[in-house]
C-alpha positions in Angstrom: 17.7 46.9 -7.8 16.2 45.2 -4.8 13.6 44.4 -6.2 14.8 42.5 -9.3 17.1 41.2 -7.0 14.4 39.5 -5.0 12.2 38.5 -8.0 14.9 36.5 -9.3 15.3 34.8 -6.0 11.3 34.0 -6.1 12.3 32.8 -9.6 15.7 30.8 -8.6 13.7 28.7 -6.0 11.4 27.2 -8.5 13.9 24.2 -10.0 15.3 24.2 -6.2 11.8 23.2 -5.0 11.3 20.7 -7.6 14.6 18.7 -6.8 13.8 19.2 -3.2 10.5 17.6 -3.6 11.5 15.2 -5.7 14.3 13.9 -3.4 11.7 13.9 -0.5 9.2 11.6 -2.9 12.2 9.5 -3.9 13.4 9.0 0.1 9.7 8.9 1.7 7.1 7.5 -1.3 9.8 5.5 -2.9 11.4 3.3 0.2 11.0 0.0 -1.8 12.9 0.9 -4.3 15.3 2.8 -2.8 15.9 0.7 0.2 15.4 -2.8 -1.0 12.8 -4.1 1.5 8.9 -4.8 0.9 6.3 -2.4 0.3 5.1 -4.1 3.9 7.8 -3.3 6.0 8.2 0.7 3.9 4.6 1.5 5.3 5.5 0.2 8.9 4.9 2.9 11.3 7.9 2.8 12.8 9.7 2.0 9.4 8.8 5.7 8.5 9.8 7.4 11.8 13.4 5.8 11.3 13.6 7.0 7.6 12.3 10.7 9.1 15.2 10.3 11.5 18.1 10.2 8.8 20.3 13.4 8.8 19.2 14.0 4.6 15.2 14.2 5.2 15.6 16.4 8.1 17.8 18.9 5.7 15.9 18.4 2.9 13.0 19.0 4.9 14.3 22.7 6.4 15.5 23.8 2.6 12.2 22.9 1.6 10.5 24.8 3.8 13.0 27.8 3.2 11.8 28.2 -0.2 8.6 26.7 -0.5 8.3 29.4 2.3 10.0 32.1 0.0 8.2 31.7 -2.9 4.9 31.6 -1.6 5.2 34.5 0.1 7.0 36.6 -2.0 3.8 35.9 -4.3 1.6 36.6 -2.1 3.7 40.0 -1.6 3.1 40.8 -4.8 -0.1 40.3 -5.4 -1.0 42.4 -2.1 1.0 45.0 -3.4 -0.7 45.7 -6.5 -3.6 46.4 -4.5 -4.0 49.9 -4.3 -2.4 50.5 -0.9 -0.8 53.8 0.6 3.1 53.5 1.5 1.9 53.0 5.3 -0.2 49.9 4.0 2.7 48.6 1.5 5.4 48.5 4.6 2.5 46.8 7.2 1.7 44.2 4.4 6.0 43.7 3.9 6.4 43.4 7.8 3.2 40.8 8.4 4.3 38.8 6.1 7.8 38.4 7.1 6.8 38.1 10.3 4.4 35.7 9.4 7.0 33.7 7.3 9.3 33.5 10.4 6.8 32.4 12.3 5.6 29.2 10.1 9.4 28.7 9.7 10.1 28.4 13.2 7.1 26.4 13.8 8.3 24.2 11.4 11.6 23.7 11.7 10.5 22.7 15.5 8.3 20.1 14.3 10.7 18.9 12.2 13.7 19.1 15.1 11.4 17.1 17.3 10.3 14.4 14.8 14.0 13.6 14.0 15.0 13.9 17.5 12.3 12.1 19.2 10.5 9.8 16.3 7.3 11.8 16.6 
């Protein structure tokens, strides 16, 4: 039951990636539009550090990386655990990889709490 519960998490995160992404192109790529100013003053450096500021990239950016994060590596669980590994293996690959995925979460939500605190 865990198990298909999980999968259908992995699944479940795949239309909440794509609007996630596609709200990050639309605020980041897509300034001009979006914004009304030129496509000079939207590729100002400083231009981009204020729109990496606002409150929506910033959550955007964390749920983003919570399940680009998610489904990557619950993939990459599964394709390690079809390898033919004993049960000591299969609970070592589980734990390194959500160890791992804290990790690169942490990291990144860092960066990101820096770049909209500070302007990077």
């Amino acid at each position: 039951m865990r198990e298909t519960r999980l999968w259908s998490l992995h699944i479940l995160v795949i239309p909440i990636i794509a609007v996630l992404l596609g709200m990050h192109l639309a605020l980041m790529h897509y300034a001009p539009v979006f914004y009304g100013m030129s496509v000079d003053k939207a590729r100002e450096f400083s231009t981009m550090i204020e729109r990496g500021k606002s409150v929506a990239q910033f959550v955007i950016y964390i749920l983003l990386l919570i399940a680009g994060l998610y489904h990557g590596l619950y993939g990459l669980r599964g394709i390690l655990r079809e390898l033919p590994l004993t049960p000591t293996l299969v609970k070592v690959v589980d734990i390194g990889i959500l160890l791992f995925g804290l990790f690169i979460f942490a990291l990144g939500t860092y960066v990101t709490w820096w770049t909209f605190n500070f302007g990077g």
